[in-house]
N, C-alpha and C positions, 0 to 999 in steps of 0.2 A: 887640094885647093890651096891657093897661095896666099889666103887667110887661116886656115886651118889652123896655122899655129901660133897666131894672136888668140884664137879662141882658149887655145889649148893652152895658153900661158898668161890665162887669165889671175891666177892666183900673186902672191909674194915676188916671186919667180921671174911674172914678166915683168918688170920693173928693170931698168938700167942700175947697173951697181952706182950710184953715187957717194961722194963725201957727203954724210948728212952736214948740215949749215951748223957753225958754230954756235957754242949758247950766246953770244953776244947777237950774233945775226937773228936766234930766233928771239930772244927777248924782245928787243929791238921791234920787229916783225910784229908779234903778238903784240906789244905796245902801241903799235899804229892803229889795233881793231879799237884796241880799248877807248883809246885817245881822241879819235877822230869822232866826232861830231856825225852821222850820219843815220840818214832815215830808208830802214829796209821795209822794205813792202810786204804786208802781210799772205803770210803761205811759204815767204820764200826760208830758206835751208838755210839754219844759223848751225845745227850740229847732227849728229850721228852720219850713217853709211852714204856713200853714193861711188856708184859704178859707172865707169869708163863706156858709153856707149861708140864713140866714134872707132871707123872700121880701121883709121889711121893712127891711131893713140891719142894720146892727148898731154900736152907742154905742163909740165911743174914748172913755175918759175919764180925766182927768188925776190920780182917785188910782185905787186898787183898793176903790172904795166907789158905790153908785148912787148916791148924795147927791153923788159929785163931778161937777164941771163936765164938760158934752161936749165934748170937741175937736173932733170930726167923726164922721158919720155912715158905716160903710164899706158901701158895697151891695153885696146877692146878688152872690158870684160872686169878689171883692174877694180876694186871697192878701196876707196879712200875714205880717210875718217875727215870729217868738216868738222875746222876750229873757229872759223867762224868767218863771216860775211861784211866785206868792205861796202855792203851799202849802192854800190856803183859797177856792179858786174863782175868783182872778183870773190873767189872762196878762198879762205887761206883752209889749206887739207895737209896731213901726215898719211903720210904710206908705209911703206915697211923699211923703207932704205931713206926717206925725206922728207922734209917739212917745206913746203910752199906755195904757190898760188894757185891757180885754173880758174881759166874763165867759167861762169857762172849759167854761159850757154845752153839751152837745154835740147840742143840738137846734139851739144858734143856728152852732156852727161846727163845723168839723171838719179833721184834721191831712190835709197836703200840700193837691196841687191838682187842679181838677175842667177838665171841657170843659162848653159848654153847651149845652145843645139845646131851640130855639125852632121851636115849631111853630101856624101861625095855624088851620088845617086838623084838627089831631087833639088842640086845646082843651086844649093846657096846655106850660108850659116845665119844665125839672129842671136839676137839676146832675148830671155822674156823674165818675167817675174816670177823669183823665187817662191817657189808652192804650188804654180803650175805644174799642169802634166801634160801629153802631148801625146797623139797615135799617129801613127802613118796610114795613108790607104794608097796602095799601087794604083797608077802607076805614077801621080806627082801630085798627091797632096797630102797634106799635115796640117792636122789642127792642136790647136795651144787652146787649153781649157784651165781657166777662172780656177783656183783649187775651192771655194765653196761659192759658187755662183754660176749666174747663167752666159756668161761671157765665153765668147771663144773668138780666136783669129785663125782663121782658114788660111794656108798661102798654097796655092796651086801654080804649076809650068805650063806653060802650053805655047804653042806655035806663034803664036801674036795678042796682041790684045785685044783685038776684035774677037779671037778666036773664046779670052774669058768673059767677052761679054760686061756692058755697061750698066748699072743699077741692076735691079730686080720687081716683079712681079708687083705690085701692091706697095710700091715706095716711091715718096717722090725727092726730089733733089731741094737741100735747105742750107748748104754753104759747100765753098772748098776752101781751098788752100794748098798755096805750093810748094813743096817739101822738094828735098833733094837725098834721093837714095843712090848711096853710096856711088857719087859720082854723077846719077843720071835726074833730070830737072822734070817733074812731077808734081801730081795734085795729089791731095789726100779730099775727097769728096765723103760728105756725109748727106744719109737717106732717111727720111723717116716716114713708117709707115702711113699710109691713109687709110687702111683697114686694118682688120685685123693681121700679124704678120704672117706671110705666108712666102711660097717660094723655097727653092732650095738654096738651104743656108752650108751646105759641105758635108760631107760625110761624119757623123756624129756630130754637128753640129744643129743648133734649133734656130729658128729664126725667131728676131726680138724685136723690141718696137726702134731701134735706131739700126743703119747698115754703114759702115763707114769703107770705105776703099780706097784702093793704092792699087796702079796700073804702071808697071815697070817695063817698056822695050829694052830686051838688053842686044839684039842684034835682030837680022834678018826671018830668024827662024825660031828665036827664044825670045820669051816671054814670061815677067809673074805678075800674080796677083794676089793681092790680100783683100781678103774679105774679115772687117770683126762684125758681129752681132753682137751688140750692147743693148741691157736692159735701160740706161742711163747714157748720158754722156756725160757724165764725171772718169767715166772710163777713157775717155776719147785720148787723156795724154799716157795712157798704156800702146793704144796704138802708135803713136808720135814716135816712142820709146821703141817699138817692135822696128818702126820702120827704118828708122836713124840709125840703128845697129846691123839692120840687114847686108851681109855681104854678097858676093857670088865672083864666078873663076870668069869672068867677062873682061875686056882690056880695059874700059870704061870705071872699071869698079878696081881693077886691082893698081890702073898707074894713080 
């Protein structure tokens, strides 16, 4: 796949070799969090991990402005450390080669760290959260299971969208939202049941009181689908996360 090896160079590794920034430059830098006057919203990432979700990388850059120079490019997968938060949409982050900015985005990153899952066979790679585990069932789906919980995300292939089928059984429809995976312009719809849950939630998978979904056309004859089953929706920016990382060998997805 012609993502394959962004995933695969998720570590140190994939990082552009750059000049780290002068101590002038990052004094400087780091002086502007301190100094500036600014009011961050609570929840949001003032420090520790966060991982590179976008399938294109994501810009280090040496102010907290798009018009500032690139340091390096960090690829899918990439765990930077956050130094701290401009208040107004920038993270100032260290990697392993630089000190710089990223947008605060959370389609392109997101807080802590992911495991990756590359598959040449069931047409697409993700990111998910460290401590999950995941099975495969022949002949195209995989589920990503909650390491102590009842959460899972089902992603299944199949011929069309039609072909996986809209809602389920015993749930009715209570918001969406349009997301965009990797390239193609989409809903994320969320379900919740009116009974008790039932219906088929994916192979090792249970069905819970919320159903949340993503219906991806990637051409004539290809198609995926994500199915999560969430005890809660506090869960629901896990899926956000799953979907935003999602790649596949599609022209749509790889220019």
């Amino acid at each position: 796949m012609a993502l394959a090896c962004g995933l695969g160079a998720c570590g140190s590794s994939g990082h552009k070799t750059v000049t780290p920034p002068t101590a002038t430059t990052t004094t400087t830098t780091t002086a502007a969090v301190s100094s500036t006057t600014t009011t961050i919203a609570p929840g949001a990432q003032v420090s520790g991990p966060r991982t590179v979700l976008s399938p294109v990388g994501l810009n280090v850059r040496a102010h907290a402005a798009t018009t500032a120079a690139v340091l390096a490019t960090a690829a899918q997968g990439t765990v930077l450390t956050v130094l701290g938060n401009s208040g107004h949409g920038w993270l100032l982050v260290k990697g392993a080669t630089h000190t710089g900015w990223i947008s605060d985005s959370a389609s392109l990153s997101a807080p802590g760290k992911f495991s990756a899952y590359t598959s040449t066979s069931n047409q697409f790679d993700a990111l998910y959260p460290l401590g999950w585990t995941y099975s495969e069932t022949p002949p195209a789906t995989v589920v990503f299971r909650e390491a102590s919980g009842p959460d899972t995300v089902v992603v299944t292939t199949a011929a069309s969208t039609a072909a996986l089928g809209p809602g389920r059984s015993g749930y009715h429809q209570t918001q969406s939202e349009q997301i965009v995976v990797c390239g193609v312009t989409t809903h994320l719809d969320t379900y919740t049941a009116t009974t008790a849950p039932r219906g088929a939630a994916g192979p090792g998978a249970t069905a819970q009181r919320y159903l949340a979904q993503v219906r991806v056309p990637l051409d004539a004859t290809h198609a995926l689908g994500i199915d999560a089953n969430l005890a809660d929706l506090t869960a629901l920016p896990t899926v956000r996360n799953f979907a935003n990382s999602v790649t596949f060998p599609f022209p749509q997805c790889e220019g």
